[in-house]
C-alpha positions as CSV (number, residue, x, y, z in Angstrom):
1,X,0.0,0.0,0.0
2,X,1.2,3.6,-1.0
3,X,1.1,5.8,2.1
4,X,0.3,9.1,0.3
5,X,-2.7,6.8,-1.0
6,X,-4.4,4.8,1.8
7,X,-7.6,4.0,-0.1
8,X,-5.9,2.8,-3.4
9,X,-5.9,-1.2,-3.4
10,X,-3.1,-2.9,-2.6
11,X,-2.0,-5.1,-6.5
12,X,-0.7,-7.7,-3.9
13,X,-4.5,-8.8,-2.7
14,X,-5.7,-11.0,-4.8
15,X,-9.1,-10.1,-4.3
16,X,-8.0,-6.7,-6.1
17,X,-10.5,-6.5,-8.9
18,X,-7.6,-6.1,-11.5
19,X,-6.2,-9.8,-10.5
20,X,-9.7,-11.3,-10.7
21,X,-8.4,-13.5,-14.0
22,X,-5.9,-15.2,-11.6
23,X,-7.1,-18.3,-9.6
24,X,-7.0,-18.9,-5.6
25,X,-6.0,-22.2,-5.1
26,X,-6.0,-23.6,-2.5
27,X,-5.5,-27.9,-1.0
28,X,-7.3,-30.1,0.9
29,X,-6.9,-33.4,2.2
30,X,-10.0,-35.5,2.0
31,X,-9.3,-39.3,3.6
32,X,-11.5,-42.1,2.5
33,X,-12.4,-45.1,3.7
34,X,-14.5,-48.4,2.6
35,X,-13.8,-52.1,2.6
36,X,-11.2,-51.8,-0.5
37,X,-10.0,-48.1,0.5
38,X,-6.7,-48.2,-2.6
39,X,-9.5,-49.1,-5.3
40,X,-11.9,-46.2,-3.5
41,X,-9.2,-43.4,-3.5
42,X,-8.3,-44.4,-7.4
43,X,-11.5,-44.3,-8.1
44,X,-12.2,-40.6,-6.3
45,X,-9.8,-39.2,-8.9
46,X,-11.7,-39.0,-11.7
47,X,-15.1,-37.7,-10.7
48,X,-13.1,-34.7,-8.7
49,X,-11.6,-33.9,-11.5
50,X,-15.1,-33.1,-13.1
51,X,-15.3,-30.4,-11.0
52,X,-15.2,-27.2,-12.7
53,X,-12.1,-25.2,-11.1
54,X,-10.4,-28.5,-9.6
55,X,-7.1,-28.0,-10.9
56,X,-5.1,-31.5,-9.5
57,X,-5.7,-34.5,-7.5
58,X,-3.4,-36.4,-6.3
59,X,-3.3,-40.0,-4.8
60,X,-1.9,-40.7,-1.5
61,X,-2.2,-44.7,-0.5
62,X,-0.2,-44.6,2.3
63,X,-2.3,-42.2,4.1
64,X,-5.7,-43.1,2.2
65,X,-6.4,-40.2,1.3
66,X,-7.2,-37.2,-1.6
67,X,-5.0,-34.5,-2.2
68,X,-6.9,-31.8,-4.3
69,X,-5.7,-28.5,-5.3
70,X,-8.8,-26.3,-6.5
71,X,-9.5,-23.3,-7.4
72,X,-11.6,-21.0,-4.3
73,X,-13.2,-18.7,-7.0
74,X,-14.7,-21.5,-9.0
75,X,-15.4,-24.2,-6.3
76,X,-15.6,-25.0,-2.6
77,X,-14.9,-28.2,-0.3
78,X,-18.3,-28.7,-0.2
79,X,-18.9,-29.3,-3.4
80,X,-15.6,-32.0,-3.7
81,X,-17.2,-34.2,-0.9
82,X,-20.6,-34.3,-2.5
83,X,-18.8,-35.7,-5.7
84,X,-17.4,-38.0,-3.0
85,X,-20.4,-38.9,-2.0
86,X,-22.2,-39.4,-5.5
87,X,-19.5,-41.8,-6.8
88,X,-20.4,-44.1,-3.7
89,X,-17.7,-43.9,-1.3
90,X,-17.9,-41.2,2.0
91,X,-15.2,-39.2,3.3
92,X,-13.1,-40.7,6.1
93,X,-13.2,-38.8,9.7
94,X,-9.4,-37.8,9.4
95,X,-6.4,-38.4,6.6
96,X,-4.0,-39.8,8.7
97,X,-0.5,-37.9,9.3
């Protein structure tokens, strides 16, 4: 912010209207589980990626869970674990550490 202008925006927010054509992404972690919970998180990868502003998802089996990088303007968690839920598996209570 310039001093000698204190109401100007500041070009480093990005929720300054001239930066609105750059995405806010931000990650998640979504853990799954189920009876087969490797097939389930393979399987969460593709209807996720449906999503309009998801812009990765990424596998982790160790942990059984989703990583999911998305963009904040275009989509919201809530929406990434009803497509979890409509492909037929539920979100786990925690991904583990």
């Amino acid at each position: 912010m310039d001093p000698a202008r204190p109401n100007d925006p500041d070009p480093a927010d990005p929720f300054n209207p001239e930066r609105a054509d750059h995405a806010i992404l931000e990650t998640i972690e979504i853990a799954t589980e189920g009876e087969n919970r490797h097939d389930a998180v393979r399987k969460l990868r593709q209807p996720l990626m449906k999503i309009k502003g998801v812009h990765s998802v990424k596998v982790d089996l160790k942990h059984e869970r989703v990583i999911v990088t998305f963009d904040a303007r275009k989509t919201h968690p809530p929406d990434l674990h009803d497509a979890i839920l409509k492909s037929g598996y539920k979100p786990g209570p925690a991904a583990a550490s």
